[in-house]
BAFI-3210 file (N, C-alpha, C; in Angstrom, 3 decimals, decimal comma, padded with zeros to 6 digits):
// residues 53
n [1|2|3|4|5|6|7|8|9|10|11|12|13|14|15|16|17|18|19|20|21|22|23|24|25|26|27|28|29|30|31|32|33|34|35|36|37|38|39|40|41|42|43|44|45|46|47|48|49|50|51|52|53]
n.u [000,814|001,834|003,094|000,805|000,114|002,257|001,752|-000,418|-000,034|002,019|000,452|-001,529|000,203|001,206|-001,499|-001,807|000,450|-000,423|-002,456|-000,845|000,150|000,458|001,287|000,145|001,132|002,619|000,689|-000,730|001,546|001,577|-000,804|-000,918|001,199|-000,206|-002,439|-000,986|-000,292|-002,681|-003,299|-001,138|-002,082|-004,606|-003,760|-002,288|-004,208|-005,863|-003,990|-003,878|-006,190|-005,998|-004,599|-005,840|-008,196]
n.v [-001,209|000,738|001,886|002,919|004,972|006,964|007,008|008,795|010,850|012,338|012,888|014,639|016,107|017,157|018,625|020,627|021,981|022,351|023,810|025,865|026,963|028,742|028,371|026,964|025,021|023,831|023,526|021,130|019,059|018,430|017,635|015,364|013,535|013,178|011,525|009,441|008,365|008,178|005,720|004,137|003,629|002,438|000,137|-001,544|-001,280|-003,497|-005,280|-006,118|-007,698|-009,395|-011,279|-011,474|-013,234]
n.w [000,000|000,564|-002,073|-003,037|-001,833|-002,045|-005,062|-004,956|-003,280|-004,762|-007,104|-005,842|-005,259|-007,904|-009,208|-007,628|-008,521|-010,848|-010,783|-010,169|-012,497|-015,640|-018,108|-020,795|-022,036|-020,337|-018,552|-019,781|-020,048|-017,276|-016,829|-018,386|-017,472|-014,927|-015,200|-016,679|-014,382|-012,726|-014,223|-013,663|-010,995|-011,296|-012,291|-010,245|-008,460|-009,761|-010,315|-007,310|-007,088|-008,306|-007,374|-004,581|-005,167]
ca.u [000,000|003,104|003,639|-000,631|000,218|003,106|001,186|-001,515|000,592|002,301|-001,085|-002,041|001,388|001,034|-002,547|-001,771|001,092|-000,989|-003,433|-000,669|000,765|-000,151|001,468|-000,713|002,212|003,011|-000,005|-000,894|002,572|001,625|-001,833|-000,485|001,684|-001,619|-003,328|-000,362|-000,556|-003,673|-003,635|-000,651|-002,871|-005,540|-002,923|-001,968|-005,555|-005,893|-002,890|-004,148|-007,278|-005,849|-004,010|-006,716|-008,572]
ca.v [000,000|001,926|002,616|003,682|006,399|007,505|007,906|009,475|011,906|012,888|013,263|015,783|017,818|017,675|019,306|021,911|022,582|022,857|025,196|027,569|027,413|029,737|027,919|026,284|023,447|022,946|022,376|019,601|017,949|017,909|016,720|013,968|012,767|012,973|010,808|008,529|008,522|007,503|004,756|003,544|003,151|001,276|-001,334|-001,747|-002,010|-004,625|-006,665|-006,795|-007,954|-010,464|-011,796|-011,607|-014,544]
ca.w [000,000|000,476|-003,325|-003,551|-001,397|-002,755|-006,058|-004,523|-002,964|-006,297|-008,173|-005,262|-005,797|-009,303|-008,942|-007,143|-008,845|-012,137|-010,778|-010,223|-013,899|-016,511|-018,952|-021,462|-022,568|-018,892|-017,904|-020,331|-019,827|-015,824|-017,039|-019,209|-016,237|-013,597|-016,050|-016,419|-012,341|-012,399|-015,120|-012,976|-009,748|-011,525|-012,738|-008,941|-007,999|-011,124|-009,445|-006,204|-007,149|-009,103|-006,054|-003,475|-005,282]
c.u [000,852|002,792|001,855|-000,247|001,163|001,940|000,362|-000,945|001,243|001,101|-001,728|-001,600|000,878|-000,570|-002,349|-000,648|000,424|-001,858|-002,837|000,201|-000,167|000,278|000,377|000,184|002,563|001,938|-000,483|000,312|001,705|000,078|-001,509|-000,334|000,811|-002,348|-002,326|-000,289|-001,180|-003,971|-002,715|-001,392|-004,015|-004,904|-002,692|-003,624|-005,940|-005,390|-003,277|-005,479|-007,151|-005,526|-004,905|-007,833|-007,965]
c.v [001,267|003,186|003,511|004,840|007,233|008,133|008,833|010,995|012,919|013,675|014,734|016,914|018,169|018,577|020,595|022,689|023,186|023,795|026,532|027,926|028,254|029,772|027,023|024,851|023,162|022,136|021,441|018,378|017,935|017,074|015,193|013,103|012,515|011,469|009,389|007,636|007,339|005,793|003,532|002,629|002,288|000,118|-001,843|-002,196|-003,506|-005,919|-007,091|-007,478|-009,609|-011,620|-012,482|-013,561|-015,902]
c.w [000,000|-001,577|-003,855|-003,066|-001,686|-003,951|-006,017|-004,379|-004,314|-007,060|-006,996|-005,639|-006,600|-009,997|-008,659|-007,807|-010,846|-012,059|-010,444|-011,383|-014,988|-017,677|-019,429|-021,892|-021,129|-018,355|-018,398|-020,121|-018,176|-016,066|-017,164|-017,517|-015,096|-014,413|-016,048|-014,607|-012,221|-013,141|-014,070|-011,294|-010,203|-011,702|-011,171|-008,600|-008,672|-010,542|-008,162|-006,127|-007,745|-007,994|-005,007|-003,803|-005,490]
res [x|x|x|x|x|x|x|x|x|x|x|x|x|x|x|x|x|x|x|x|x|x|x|x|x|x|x|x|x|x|x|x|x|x|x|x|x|x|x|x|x|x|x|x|x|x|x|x|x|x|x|x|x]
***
C-alpha cells in the first residue's frame, strides 16, 4: 500500500502545482503525467485484485 500512497501523494502535488501554472504546454505535460498517475494506480488495484482470489 506503500507505493498507492506515494502515487496518490504525487497526483495531489502535481494538482496543485498545475493550478498555479499559466502555462498552457506545462499544464498539459503535468496533465499527461496525472493521467499517467492515475492509469498507474488502476494497474496496482488490477494486481491486487488479481491476487486476493
Amino acid at each position: 500500500m506503500n507505493r498507492v500512497e506515494e502515487i496518490k501523494k504525487k497526483i495531489r502535488d502535481l494538482k496543485l502545482k498545475q493550478k498555479m501554472t499559466t502555462c498552457r504546454l506545462e499544464w498539459n505535460d503535468i496533465q499527461r503525467e496525472i493521467e499517467n498517475l492515475y492509469v498507474e494506480l488502476k494497474q496496482i488495484d488490477t494486481d491486487n485484485l488479481q491476487y486476493e482470489e
